[in-house]
Chimera marker file (.cmm) of the C-alpha trace (Angstrom):
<marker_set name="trace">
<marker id="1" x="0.000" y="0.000" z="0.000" r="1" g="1" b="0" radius="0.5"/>
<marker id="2" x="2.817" y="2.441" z="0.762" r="1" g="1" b="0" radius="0.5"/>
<marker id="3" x="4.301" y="1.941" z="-3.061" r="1" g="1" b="0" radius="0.5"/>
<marker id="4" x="0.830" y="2.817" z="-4.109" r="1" g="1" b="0" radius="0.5"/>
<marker id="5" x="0.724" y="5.832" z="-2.331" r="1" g="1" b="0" radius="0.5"/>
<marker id="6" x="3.980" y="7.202" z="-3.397" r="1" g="1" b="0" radius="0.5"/>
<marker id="7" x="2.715" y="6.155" z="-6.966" r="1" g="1" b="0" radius="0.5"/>
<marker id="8" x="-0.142" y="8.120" z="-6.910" r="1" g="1" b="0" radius="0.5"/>
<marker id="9" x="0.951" y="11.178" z="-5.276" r="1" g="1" b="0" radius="0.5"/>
<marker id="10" x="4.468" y="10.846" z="-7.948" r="1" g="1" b="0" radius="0.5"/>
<marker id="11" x="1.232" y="11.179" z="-10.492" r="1" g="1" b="0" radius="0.5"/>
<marker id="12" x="-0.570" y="13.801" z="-9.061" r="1" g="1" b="0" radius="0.5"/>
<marker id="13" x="2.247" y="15.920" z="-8.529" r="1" g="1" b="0" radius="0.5"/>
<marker id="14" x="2.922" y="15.444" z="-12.506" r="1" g="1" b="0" radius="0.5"/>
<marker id="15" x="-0.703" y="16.288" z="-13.012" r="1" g="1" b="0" radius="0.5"/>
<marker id="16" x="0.160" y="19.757" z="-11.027" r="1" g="1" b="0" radius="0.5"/>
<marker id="17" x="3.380" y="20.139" z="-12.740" r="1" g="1" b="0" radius="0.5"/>
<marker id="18" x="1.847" y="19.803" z="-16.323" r="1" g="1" b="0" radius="0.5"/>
<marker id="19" x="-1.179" y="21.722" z="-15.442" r="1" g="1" b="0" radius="0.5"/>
<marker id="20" x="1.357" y="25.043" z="-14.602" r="1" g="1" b="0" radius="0.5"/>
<marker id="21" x="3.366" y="24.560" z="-17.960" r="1" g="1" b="0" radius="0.5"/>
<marker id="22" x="-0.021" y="24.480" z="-19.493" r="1" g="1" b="0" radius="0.5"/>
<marker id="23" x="-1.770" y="26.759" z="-18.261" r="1" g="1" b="0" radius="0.5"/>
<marker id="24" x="-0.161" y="29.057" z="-16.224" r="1" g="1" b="0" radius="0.5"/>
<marker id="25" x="3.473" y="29.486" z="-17.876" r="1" g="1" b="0" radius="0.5"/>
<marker id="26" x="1.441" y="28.732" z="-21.145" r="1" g="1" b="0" radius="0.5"/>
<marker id="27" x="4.155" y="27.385" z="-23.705" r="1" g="1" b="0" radius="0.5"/>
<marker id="28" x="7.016" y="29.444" z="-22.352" r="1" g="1" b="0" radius="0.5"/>
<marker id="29" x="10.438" y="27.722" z="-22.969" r="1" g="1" b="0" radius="0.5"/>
<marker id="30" x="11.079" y="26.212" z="-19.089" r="1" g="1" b="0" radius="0.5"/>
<marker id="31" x="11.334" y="23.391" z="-17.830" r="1" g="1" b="0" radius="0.5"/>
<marker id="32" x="9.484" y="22.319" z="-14.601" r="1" g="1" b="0" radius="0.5"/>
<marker id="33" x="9.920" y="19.827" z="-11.915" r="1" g="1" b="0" radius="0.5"/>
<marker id="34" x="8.946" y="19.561" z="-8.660" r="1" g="1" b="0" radius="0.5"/>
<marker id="35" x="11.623" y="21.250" z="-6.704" r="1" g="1" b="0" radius="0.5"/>
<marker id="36" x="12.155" y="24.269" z="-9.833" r="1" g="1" b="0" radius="0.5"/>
<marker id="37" x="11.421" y="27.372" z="-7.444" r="1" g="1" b="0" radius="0.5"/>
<marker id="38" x="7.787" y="28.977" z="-8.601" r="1" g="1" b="0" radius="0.5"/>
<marker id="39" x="7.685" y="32.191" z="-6.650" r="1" g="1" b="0" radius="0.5"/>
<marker id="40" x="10.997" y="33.005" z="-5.621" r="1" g="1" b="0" radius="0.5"/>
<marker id="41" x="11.896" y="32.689" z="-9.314" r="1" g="1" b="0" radius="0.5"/>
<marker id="42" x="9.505" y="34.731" z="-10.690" r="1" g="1" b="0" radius="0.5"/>
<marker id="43" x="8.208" y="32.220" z="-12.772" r="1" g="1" b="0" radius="0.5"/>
<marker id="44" x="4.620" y="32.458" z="-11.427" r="1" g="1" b="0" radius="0.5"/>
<marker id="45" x="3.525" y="35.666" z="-9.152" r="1" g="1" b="0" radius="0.5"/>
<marker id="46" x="0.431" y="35.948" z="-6.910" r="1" g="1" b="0" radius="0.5"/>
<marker id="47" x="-2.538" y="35.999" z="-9.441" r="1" g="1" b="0" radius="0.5"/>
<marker id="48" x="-1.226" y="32.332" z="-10.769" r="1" g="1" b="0" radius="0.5"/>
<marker id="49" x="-0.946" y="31.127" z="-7.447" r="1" g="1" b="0" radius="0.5"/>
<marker id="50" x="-4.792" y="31.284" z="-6.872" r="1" g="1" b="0" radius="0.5"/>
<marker id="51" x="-5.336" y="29.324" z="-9.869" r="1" g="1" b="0" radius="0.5"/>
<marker id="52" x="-2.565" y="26.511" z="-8.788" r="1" g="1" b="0" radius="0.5"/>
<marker id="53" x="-4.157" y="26.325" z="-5.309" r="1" g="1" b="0" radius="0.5"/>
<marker id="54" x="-7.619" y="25.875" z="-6.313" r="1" g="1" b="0" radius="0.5"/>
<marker id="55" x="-5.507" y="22.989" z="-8.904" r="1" g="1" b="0" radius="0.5"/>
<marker id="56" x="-3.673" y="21.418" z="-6.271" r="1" g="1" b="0" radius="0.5"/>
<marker id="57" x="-6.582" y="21.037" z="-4.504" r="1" g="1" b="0" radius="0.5"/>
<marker id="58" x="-8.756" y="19.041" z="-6.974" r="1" g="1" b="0" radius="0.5"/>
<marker id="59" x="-6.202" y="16.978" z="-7.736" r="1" g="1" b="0" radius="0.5"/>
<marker id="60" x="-5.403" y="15.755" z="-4.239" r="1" g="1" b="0" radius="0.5"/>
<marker id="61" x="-8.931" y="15.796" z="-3.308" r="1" g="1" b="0" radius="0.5"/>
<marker id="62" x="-8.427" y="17.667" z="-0.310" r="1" g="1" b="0" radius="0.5"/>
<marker id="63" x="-9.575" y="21.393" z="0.980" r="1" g="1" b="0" radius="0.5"/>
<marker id="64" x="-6.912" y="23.293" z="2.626" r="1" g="1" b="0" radius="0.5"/>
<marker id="65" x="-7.725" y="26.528" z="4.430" r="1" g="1" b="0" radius="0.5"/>
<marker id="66" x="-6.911" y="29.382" z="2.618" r="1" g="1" b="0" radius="0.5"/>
<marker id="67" x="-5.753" y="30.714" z="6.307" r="1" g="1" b="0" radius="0.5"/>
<marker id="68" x="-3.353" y="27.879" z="6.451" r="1" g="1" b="0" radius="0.5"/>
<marker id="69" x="-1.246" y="28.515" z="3.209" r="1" g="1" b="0" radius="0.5"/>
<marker id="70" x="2.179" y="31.037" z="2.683" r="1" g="1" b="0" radius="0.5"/>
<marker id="71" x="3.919" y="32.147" z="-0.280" r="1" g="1" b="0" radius="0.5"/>
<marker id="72" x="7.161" y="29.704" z="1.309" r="1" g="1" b="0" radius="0.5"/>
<marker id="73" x="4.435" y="26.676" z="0.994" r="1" g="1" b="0" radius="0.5"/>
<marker id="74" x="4.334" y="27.119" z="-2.333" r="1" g="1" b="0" radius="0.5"/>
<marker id="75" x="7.394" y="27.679" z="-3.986" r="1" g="1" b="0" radius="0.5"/>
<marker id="76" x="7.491" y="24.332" z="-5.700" r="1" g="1" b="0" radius="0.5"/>
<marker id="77" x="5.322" y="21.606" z="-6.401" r="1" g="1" b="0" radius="0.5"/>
<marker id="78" x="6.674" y="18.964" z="-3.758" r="1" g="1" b="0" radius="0.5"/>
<marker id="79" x="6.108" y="21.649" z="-0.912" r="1" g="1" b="0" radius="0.5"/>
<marker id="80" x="2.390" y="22.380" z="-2.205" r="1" g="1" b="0" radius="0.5"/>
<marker id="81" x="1.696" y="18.357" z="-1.675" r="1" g="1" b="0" radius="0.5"/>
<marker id="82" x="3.261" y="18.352" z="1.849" r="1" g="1" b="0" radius="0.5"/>
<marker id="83" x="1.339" y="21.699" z="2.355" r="1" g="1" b="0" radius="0.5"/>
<marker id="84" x="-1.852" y="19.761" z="1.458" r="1" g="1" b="0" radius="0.5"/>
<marker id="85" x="-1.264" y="16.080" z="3.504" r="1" g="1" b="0" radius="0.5"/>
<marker id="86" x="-0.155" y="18.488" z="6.332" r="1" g="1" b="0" radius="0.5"/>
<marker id="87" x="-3.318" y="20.173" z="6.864" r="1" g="1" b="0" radius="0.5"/>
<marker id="88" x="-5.526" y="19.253" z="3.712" r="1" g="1" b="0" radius="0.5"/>
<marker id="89" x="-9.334" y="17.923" z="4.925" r="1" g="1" b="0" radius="0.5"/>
<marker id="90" x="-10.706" y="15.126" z="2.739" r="1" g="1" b="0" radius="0.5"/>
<marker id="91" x="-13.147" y="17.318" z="-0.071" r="1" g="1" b="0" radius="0.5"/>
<marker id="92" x="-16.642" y="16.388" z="0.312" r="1" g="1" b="0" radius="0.5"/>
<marker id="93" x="-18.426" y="15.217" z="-2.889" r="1" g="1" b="0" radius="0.5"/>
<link id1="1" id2="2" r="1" g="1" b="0" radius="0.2"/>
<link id1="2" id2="3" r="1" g="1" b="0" radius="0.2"/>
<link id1="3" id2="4" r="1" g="1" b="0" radius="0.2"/>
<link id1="4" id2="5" r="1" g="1" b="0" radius="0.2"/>
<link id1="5" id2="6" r="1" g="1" b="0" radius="0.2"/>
<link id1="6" id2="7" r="1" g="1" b="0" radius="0.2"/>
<link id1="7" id2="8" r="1" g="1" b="0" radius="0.2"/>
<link id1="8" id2="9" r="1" g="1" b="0" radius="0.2"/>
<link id1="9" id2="10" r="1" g="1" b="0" radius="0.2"/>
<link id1="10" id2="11" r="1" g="1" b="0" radius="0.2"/>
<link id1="11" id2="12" r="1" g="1" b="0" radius="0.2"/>
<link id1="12" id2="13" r="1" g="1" b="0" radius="0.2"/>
<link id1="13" id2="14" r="1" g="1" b="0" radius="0.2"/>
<link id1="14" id2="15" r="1" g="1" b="0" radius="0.2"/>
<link id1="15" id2="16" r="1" g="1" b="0" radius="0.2"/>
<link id1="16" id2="17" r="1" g="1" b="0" radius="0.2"/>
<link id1="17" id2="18" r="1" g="1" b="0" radius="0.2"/>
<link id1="18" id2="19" r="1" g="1" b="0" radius="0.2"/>
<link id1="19" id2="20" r="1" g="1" b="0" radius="0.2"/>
<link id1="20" id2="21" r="1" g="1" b="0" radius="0.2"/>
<link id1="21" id2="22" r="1" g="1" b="0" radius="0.2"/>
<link id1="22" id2="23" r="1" g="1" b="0" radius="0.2"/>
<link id1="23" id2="24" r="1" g="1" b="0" radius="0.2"/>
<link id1="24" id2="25" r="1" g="1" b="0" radius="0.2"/>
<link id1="25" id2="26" r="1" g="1" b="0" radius="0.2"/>
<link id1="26" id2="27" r="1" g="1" b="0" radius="0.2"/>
<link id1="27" id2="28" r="1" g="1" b="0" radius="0.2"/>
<link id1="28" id2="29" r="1" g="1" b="0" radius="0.2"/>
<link id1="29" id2="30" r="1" g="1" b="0" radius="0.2"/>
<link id1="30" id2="31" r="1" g="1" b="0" radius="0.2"/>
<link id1="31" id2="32" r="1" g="1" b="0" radius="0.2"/>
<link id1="32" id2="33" r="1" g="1" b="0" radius="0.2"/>
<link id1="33" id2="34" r="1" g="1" b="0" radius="0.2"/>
<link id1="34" id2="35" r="1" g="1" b="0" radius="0.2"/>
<link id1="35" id2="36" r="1" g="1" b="0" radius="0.2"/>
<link id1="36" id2="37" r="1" g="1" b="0" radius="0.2"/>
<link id1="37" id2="38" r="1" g="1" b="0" radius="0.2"/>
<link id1="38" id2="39" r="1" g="1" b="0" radius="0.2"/>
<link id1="39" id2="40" r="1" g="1" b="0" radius="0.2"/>
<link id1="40" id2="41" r="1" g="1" b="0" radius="0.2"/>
<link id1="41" id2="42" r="1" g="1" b="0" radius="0.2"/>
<link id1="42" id2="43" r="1" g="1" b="0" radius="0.2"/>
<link id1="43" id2="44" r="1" g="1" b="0" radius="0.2"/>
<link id1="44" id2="45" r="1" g="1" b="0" radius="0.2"/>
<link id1="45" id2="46" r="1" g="1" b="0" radius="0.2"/>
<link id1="46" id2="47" r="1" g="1" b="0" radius="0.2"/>
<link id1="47" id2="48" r="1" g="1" b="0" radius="0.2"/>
<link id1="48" id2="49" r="1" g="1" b="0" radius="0.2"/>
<link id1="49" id2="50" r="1" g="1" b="0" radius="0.2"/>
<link id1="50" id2="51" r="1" g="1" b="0" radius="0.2"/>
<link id1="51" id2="52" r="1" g="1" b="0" radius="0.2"/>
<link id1="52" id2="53" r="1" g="1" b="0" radius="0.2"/>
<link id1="53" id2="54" r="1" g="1" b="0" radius="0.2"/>
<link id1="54" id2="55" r="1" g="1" b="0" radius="0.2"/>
<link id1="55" id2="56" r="1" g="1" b="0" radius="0.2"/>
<link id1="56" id2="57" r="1" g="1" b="0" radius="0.2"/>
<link id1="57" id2="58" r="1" g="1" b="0" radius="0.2"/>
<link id1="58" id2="59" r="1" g="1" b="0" radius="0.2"/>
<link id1="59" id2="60" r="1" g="1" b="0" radius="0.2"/>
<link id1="60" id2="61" r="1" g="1" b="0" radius="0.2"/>
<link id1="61" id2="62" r="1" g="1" b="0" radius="0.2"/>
<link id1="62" id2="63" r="1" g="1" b="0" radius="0.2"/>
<link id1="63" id2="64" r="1" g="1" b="0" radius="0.2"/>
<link id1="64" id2="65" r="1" g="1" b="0" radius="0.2"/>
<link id1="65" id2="66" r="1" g="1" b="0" radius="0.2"/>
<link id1="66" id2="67" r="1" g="1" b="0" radius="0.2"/>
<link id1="67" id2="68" r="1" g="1" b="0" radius="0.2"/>
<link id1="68" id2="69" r="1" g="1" b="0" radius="0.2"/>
<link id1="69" id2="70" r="1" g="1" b="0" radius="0.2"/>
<link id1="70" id2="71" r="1" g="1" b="0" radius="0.2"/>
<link id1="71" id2="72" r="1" g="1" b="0" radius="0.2"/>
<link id1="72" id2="73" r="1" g="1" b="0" radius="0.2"/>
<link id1="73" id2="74" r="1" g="1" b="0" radius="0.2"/>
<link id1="74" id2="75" r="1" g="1" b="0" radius="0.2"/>
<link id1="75" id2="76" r="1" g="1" b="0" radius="0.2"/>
<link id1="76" id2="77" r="1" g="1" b="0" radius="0.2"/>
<link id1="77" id2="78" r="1" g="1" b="0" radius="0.2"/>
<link id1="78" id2="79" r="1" g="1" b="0" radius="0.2"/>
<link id1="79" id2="80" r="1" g="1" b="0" radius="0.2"/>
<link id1="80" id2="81" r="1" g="1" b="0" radius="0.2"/>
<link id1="81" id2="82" r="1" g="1" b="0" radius="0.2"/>
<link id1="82" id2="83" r="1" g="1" b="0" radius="0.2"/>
<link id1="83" id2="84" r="1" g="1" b="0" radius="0.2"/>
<link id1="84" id2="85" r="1" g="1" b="0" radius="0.2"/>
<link id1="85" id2="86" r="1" g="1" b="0" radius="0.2"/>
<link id1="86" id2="87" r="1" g="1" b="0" radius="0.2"/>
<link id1="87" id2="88" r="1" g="1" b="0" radius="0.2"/>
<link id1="88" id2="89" r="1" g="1" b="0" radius="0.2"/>
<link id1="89" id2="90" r="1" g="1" b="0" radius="0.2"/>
<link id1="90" id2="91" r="1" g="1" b="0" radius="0.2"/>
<link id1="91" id2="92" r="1" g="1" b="0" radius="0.2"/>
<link id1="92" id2="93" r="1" g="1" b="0" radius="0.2"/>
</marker_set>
């Protein structure tokens, strides 16, 4: 079950990670993982943040409190995930 998990949440964070090239860096020449630095960078600023969030929840199926999230959090993908198991709620359907 462990190998499972760490399955899954390797796909989801590739989800995340192609959803940002996508749509929020939208074609631009660079190359994301899931420790490149988002914020500090520059590559995404506060606007495209929302939009990841709201992402990075509906992929991991969990609500986080907006009260609960900081710009350090979010930086790169792998922190967003440990941001949502730390204090992410199970989503109701």
């Amino acid at each position: 079950m462990g190998v499972e998990q760490v399955t899954d949440t390797s796909e989801m964070m590739k989800q995340l990670t192609a959803y940002i090239a996508a749509k929020v860096l939208k074609g631009k020449s660079v190359e994301i993982t899931e420790d490149t630095p988002l914020v500090s960078s520059g590559l995404i600023d506060s606007f495209a943040l929302i939009d990841i969030f709201l992402e990075l929840q509906r992929i991991t199926e969990r609500k986080v409190p907006a009260s609960k999230v900081q710009a350090k959090d979010m930086d790169t993908v792998r922190l967003m995930f440990a941001l949502a198991e730390r204090f992410g709620k199970p989503a109701k359907s």
